[in-house]
N, C-alpha and C positions, 0 to 999 in steps of 0.2 A: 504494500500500500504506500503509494507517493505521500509526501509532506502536505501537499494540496490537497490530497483526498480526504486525509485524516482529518485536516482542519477543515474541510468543509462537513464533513458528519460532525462535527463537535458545534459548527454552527449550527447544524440543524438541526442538532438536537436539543440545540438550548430555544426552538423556537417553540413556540405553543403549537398545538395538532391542529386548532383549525386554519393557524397562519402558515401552517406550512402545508395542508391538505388545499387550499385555495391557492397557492403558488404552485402548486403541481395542476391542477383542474387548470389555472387558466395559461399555462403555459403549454397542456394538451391541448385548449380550444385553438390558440397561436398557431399552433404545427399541423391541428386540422386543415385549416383554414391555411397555411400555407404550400401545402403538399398534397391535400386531400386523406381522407378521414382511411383509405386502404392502405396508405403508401407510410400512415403514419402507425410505427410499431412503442409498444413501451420503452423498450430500450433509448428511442430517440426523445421521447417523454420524457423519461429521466433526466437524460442527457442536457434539454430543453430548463428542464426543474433546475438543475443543478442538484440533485439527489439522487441516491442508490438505485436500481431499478426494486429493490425489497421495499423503499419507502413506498414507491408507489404504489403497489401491491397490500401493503399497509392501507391506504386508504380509499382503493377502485383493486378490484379482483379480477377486472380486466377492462380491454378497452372501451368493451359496452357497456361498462359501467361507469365510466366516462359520460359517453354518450347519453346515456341515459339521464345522469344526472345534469347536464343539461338541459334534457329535452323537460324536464321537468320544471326550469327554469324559465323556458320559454312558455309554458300550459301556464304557470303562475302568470307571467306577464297578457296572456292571450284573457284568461278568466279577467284579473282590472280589467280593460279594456271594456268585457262586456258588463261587469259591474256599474262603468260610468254611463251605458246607452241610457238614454234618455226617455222613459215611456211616452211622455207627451209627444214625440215626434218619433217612431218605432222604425219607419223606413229609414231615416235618414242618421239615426243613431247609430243603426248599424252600418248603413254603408259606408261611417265618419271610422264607426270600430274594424272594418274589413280593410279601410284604407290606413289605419296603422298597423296593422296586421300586417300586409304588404311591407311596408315600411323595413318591417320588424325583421320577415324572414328574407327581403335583398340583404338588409345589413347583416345577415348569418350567412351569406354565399354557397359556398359548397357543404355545410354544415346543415343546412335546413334539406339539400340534396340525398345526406349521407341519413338524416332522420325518416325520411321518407323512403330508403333502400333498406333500414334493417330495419324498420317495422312487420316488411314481407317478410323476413328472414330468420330476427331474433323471435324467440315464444317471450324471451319477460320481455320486451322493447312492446310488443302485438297486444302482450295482456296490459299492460300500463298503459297504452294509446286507446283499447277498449274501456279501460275505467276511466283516463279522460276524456274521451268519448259521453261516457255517461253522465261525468259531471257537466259536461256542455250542454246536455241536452236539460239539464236540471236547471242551469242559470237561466237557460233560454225561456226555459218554461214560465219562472218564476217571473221572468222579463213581460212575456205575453202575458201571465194572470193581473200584471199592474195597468196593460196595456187596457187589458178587459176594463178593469175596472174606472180606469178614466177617459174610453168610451172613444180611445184611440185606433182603435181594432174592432170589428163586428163584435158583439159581444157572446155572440151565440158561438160565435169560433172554439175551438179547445185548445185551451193554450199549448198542453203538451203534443197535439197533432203537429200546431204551428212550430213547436220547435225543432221537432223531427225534420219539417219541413228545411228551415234554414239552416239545420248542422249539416245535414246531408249535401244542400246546398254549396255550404263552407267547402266542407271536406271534398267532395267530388270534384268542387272548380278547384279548387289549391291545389289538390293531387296534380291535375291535369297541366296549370300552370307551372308548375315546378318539374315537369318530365318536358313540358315541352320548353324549359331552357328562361324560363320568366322574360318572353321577349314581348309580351304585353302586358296593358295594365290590371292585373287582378281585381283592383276594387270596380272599373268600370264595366268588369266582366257580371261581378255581384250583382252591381247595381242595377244591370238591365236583367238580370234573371230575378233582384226583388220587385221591381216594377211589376212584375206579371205576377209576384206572389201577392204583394199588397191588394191586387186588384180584387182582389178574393176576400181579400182580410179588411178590405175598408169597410167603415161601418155602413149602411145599407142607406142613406141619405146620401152618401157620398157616390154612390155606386148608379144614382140613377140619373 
């Protein structure tokens, strides 16, 4: 073991686990995002970290655990988003929350690419994306039951139909966007496919 090696484990062992668990995570996200999420192995993670390849292993048990634990970060950031839509204006809330969305997964690049390849491939990456699946459909719902009640939405609509409606929505356009290389606008994509949900959903004075 070199002089420099020895001294840097002594550094880092005198670091606390979550400052040194967060210096390894965002120096895997770096190296994703510089090289692509295949090309990048632990070793060069470590490497990246400036720690053992054992530390890392210490706190991701592999690289989909990496992955994962971002993707998790981004479903936190994706749920705000729909927290702040607005019921008084339900079309346009979301297409305001679709178009940072957007925003969200250009600025992840080849990251938001590699989450949408091991969803098909990983079972825990599939079974986490089905439970946040589920929770989207829950915020949504809960979205449309306010929507009902102040008369911004038909009221006779079911608000958990309506959610179904627009996760599915999300999820199919985003997929589709994201393989084909995000060379147009996602939110304007939304927007004209909510237009034609709305139509459905406006309340019945609106309608005639």
């Amino acid at each position: 073991m070199t002089t420099v090696t020895s001294h840097r484990i002594r550094r880092n062992r005198a670091l606390p686990r979550p400052v040194l668990r967060e210096r390894v995570f965002r120096a895997a996200l770096d190296l994703f995002r510089e090289t692509g999420y295949e090309s990048a192995t632990i070793e060069l993670v470590a490497r990246r970290a400036g720690v053992a390849k054992g530390t890392v292993f210490n706190f991701f048990p592999s690289k989909g655990a990496i992955l994962l634990s971002h993707y998790a970060e981004l479903e936190a950031r994706f749920a705000s988003l729909l927290a702040q839509a607005s019921p008084a204006r339900p079309r346009a809330a979301l297409v305001e929350a679709f178009g940072k969305a957007e925003t969200l997964l250009r600025r992840e690049g080849v990251i938001a690419d590699a989450i949408l390849r091991e969803v098909a491939i990983d079972a825990t990456l599939y079974r986490v994306n089905q439970a946040s699946n589920r929770q989207d459909r829950e915020r949504l719902t809960a979205f449309f039951e306010k929507c009902r009640e102040k008369r911004t939405v038909d009221p006779a609509c079911d608000p958990a139909v309506a959610a179904q409606a627009v996760a599915d929505l999300w999820s199919g356009t985003a997929q589709d966007w994201v393989r084909s290389g995000k060379g147009y606008s996602l939110q304007r994509s939304l927007a004209a496919k909510l237009d034609l949900l709305f139509t459905g959903l406006a309340p019945a004075r609106r309608r005639r």
